[in-house]
C-alpha positions in Angstrom: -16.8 16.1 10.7 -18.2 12.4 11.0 -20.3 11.8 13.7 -19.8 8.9 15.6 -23.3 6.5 15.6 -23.2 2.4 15.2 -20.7 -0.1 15.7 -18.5 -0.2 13.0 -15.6 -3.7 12.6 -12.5 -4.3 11.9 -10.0 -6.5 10.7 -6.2 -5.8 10.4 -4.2 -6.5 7.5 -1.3 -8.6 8.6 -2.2 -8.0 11.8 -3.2 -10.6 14.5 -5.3 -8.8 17.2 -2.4 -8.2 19.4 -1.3 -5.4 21.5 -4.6 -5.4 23.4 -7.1 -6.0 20.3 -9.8 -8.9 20.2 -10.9 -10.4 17.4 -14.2 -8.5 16.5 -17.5 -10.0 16.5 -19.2 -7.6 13.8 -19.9 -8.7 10.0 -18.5 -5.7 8.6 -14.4 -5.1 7.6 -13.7 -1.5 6.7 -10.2 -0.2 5.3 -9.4 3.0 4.0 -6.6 3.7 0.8 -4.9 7.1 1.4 -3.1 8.0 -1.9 -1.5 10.6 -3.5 -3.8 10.9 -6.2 -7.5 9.4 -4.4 -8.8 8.2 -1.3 -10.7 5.1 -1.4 -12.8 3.7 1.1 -14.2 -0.2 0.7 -16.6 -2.0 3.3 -17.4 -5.5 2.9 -20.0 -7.5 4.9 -19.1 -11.0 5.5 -21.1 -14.0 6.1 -20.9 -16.8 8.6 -19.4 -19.2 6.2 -16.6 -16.3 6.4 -17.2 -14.6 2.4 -17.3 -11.5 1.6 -19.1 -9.5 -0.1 -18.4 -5.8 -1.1 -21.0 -3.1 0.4 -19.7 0.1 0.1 -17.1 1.9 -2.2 -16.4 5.3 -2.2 -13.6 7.3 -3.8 -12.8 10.6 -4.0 -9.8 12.5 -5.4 -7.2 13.6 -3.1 -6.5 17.1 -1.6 -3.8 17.8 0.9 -1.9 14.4 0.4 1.5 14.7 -1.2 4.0 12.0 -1.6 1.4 9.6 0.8 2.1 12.0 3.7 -0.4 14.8 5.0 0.4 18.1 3.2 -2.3 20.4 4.8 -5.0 18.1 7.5 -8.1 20.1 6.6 -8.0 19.4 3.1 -7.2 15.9 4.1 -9.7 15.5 6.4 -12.2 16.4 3.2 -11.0 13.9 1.0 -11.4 10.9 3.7 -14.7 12.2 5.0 -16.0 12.4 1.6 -14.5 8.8 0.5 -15.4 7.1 3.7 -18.9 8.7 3.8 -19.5 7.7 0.2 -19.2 3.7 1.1 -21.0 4.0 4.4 -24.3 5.4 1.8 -23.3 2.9 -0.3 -23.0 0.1 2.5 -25.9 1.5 4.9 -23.5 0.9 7.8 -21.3 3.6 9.7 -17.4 2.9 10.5 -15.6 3.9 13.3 -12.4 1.7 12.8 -10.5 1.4 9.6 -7.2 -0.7 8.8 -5.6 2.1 6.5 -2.2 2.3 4.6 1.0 3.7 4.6 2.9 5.2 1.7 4.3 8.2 3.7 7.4 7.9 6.1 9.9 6.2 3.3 9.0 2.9 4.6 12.0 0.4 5.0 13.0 -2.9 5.9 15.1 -4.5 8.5 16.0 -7.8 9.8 16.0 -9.1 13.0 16.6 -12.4 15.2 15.2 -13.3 18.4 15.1 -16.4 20.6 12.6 -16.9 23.2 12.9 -19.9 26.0 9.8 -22.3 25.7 9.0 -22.9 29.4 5.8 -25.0 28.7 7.6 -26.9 26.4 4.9 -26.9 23.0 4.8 -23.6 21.4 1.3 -21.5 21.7 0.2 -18.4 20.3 1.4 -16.6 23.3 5.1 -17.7 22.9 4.8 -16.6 18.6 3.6 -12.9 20.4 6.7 -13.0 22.4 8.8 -13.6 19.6 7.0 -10.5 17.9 7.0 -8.3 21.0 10.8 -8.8 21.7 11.6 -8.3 17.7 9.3 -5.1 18.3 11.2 -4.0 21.4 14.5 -4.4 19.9 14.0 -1.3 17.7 15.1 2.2 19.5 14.8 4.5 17.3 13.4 7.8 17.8 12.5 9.0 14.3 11.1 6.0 13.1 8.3 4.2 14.3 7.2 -0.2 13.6 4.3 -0.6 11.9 4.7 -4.3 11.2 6.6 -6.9 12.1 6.9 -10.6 9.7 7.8 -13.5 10.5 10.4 -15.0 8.0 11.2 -18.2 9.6 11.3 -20.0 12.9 13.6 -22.2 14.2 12.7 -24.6 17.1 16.1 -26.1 18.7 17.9 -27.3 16.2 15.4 -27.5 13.7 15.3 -24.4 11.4 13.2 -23.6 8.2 10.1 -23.8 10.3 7.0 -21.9 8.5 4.7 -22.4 11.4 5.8 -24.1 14.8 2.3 -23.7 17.0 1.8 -27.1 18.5 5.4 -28.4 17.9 7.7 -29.3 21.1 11.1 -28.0 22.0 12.9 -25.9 24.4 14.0 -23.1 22.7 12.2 -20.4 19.9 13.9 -18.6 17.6 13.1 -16.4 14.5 14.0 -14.5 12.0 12.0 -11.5 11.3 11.3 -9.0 8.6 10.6 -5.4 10.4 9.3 -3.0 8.6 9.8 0.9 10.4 8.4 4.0 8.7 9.3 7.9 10.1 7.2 8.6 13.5 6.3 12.2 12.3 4.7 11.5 9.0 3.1 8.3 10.7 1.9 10.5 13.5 0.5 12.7 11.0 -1.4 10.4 9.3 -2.9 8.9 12.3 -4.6 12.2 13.6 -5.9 13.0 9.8 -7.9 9.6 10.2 -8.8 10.4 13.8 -9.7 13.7 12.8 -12.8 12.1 10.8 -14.1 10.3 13.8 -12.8 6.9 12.7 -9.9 5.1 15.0 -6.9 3.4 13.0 -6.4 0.0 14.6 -3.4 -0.7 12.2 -1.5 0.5 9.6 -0.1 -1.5 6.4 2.6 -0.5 4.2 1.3 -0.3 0.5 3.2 -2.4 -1.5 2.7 -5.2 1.3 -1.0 -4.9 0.9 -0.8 -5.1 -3.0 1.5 -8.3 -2.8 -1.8 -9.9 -1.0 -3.9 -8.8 -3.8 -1.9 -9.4 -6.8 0.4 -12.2 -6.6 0.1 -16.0 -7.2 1.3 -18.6 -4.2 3.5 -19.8 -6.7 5.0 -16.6 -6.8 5.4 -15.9 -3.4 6.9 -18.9 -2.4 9.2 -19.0 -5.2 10.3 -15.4 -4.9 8.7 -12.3 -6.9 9.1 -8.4 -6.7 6.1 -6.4 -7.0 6.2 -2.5 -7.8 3.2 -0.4 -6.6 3.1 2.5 -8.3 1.2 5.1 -6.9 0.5 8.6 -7.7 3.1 10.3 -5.5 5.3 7.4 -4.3 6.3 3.7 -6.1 6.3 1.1 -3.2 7.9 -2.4 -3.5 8.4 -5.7 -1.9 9.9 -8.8 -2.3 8.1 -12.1 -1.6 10.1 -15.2 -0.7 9.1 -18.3 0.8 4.8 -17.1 0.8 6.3 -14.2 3.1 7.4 -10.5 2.1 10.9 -10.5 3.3 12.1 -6.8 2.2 10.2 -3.7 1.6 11.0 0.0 0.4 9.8 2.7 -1.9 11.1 5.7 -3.9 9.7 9.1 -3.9 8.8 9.3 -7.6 5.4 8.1 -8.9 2.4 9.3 -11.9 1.9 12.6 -10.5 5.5 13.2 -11.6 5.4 12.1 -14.8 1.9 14.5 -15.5 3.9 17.0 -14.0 6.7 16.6 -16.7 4.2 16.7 -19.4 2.6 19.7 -18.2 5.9 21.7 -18.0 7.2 20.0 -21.6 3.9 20.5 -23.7 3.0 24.2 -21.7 -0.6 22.6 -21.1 -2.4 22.3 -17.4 -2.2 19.9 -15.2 -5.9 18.3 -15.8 -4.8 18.2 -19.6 -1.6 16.5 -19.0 -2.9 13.7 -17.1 -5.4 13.1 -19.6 -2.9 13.1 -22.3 -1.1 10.9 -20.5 -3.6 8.6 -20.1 -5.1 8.8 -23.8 -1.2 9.0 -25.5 1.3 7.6 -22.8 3.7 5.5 -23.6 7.6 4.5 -23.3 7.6 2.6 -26.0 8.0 4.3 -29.7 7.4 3.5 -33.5 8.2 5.1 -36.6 4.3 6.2 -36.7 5.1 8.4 -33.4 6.8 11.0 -35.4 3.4 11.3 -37.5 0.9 11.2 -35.6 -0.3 14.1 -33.5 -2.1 15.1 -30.5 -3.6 17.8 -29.4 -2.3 19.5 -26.8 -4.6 22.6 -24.9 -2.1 25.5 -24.6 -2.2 27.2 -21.0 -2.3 31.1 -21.7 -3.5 32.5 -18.6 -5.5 34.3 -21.3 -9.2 33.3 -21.0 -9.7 34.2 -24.8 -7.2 31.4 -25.7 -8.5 28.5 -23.1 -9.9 26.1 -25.8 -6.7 27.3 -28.1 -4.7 24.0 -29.0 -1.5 23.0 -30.4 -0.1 19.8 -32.4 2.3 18.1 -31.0 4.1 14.7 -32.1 3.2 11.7 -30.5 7.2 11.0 -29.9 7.5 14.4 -28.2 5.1 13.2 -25.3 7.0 9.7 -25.2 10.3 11.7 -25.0 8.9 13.2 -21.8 7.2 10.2 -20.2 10.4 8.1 -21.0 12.9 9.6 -18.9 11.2 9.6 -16.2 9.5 6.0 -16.0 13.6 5.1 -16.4 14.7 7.5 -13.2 12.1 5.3 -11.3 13.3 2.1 -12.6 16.6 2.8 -12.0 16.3 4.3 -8.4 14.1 0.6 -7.6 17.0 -1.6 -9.1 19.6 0.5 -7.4 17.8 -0.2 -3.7 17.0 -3.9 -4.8 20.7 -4.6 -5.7 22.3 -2.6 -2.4 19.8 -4.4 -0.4 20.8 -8.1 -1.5 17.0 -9.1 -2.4 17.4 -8.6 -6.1 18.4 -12.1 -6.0 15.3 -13.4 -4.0 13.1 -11.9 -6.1 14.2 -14.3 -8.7 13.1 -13.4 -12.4 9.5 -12.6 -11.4 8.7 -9.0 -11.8 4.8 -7.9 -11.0 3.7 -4.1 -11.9 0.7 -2.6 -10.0 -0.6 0.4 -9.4 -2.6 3.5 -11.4 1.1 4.2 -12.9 1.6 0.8 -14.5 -0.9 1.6 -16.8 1.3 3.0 -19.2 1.6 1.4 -22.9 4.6 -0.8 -23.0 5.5 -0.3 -19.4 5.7 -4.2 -19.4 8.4 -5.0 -22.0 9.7 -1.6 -20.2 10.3 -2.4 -16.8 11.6 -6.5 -18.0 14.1 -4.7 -19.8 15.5 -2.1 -17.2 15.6 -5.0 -14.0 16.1 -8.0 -16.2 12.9 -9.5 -14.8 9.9 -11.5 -16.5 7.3 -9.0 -16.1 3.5 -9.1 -16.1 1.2 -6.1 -15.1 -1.8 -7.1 -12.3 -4.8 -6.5 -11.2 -6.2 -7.6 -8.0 -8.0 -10.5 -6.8 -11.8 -9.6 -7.3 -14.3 -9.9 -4.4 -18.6 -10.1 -5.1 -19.8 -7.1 -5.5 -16.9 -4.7 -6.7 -17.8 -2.9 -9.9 -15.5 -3.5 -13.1 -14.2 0.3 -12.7 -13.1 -0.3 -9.1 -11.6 -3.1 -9.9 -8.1 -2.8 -11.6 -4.4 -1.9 -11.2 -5.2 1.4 -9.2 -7.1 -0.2 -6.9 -4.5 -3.3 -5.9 -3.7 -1.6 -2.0 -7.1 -1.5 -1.0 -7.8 -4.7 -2.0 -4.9 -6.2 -0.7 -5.9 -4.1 2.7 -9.5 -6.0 2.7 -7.7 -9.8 2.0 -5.2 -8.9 4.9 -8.1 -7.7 6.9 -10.0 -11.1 6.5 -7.1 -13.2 6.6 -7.2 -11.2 10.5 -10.4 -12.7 11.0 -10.1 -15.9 10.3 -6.5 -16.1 12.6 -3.2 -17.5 11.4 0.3 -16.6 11.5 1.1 -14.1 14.1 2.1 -10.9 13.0 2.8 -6.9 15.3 0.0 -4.9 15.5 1.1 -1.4 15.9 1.6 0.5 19.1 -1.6 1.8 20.8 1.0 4.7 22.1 1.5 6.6 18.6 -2.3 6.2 17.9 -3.7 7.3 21.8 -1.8 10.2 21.1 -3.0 11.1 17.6 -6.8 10.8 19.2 -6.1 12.3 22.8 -4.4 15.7 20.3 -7.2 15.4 18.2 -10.0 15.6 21.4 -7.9 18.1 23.0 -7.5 20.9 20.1 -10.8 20.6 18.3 
């Protein structure tokens, strides 16, 4: 386990220092990725002009994480130790808080409205944390638990459409806002992995909220855009609307499913699979597929055949990879159209994530949600290497823009409970 030496920062993603936080002095922002497939850890120093600058990376496949949720804590505990301990070498800093994200619990959406009286008459900060505490407060409901809350829009007296009201007069504050509630037990989970490693979570971010911040254009969030994180285990999305995310969900499918297909279609392991699919994948095909052939390692369980190979057809691998990219498609569309944001997402379709790698996944995805679509990679920061740098790396990006965008203040937004995470750290202090 970590030990704990040095003051580590923090910023939060979204988040606005409430619920007891301050803003942090220190020059260093930490988050931490927990995937399905890898855990990556980024810290970034920033200067007093307020840039950053990448200082640590570290990366390491994950063990014990299925779906985004904790599947077995030790083995989870290894993968984060081992990510986060990588950056802080890299950095020559140690962490103890991380903003971290959340791809576990079947995040969802709901909406909410709340009005607040203005007793002082011009709105302050204090009166936007009302808004957020009283949307907060409004949920009861045992299983799940808020891990952020949005603000939509505000509406001062009469006046609605209101992006911003701090400073502005009137008697009465409304809102309308965008809560987003994920399942206490898996959240809970989650929490005491991280505090198992010695490092505090001061906020949690859904995934797909974090990649919007990395990915997409202001055009296209003011206009209205869905993006599609998809992740190793799970395949997040949100909807952008008016420069806010105003509905979020995910479906349990992701890339680990589609290399599992392979490896059960082609008889092969589950290391060879993925790199066939990365090599060959596609769910697009041509009249060439049919010819051309790829070698696939046969899985014996006979040592005397491990380097023994087959040829397969190109189109065979497609005719596995196909199905299932459509099964996700179609279970995304399906939740976009019940929800009624299908509409606000206008035409504008952005693909994310390790999983949208896939040849013709593009002109795939336009196709199935009737959506321009253009595949992403995140906004770059100095110092992050080429490699670390692309669509699989979009959440922890987005966590690091969210985090500074925490620093430097702005809209006001629900930092998570401090109850859910005391009790992840008292259980952890308690039982080892």
């Amino acid at each position: 386990m970590r030990p704990r030496r040095g003051i580590a920062l923090y910023g939060a993603s979204g988040l606005r220092y409430t619920d007891g936080m301050s803003k942090p002095k220190s020059s260093v922002v930490a988050v931490l990725d927990i995937g399905s497939s890898k855990v990556v850890c980024l810290i970034a120093k920033v200067d007093d002009q307020g840039k950053a600058r990448i200082a640590g990376i570290g990366h390491q496949l994950s063990q014990g994480i299925k779906a985004g949720a904790i599947a077995d804590v030790g083995q989870a505990e290894q993968s984060i130790v081992a990510a986060v301990h990588a950056a802080e070498q890299m950095a020559g800093e140690t962490i103890e808080r991380v903003v971290a994200n959340v791809s576990c619990g079947a995040p969802s959406s709901l909406r909410v409205h709340v009005e607040v009286p203005l007793p002082g008459g011009a709105v302050t900060v204090r009166d936007l944390r009302k808004v957020i505490d009283q949307g907060r407060s409004g949920f009861r409901q045992e299983d799940r638990h808020v891990i952020d809350v949005i603000p939509v829009n505000y509406t001062l007296d009469q006046e609605s459409g209101i992006i911003d009201p701090r400073g502005m007069f009137g008697s009465r504050l409304s809102a309308n806002l965008h809560v987003v509630t994920v399942g206490a037990t898996a959240l809970r989970n989650l929490a005491a992995s991280v505090a198992r490693c010695h490092l505090e979570p001061v906020g949690f971010v859904e995934s797909s909220y974090a990649a919007g911040q990395a990915c997409l254009a202001d055009d296209e969030k003011e206009l209205g855009a869905c993006i599609i994180d998809m992740g190793g285990g799970v395949t997040k999305f949100s909807v952008f609307f008016e420069g806010r995310c105003v509905y979020t969900d995910s479906v349990p499918v992701g890339g680990i499913h589609v290399t599992s297909d392979i490896a059960k279609g082609l008889s092969t392991s589950i290391a060879a699979a993925e790199r066939i699919k990365t090599l060959h994948g596609s769910v697009i095909s041509s009249i060439a597929d049919s010819r051309d052939l790829i070698d696939v390692p046969r899985m014996t369980g006979d040592d005397s055949d491990e380097n023994e190979n087959q040829s397969v057809p190109r189109l065979a691998l497609i005719g596995i990879v196909r199905p299932r990219m459509e099964e996700i498609f179609e279970m995304v569309r399906g939740k976009l159209e019940s929800s009624g944001f299908d509409k606000v997402a206008g035409k504008r379709l952005v693909l994310t994530g390790g999983a949208s790698q896939l040849l013709g996944l593009r002109d795939f995805a336009s196709q199935m949600l009737s959506k321009q679509a253009r595949l992403a990679r995140p906004k770059t920061f100095e110092g992050l290497a080429e490699s670390t740098s692309g669509p699989a790396f979009a959440t922890v990006v987005g966590l690091l823009e969210g985090a500074l965008a925490g620093r430097r203040g702005g809209a006001v937004s629900a930092a998570p409970a401090g109850g859910l995470f005391k009790k992840a750290l008292v259980w952890v202090k308690e039982n080892f």
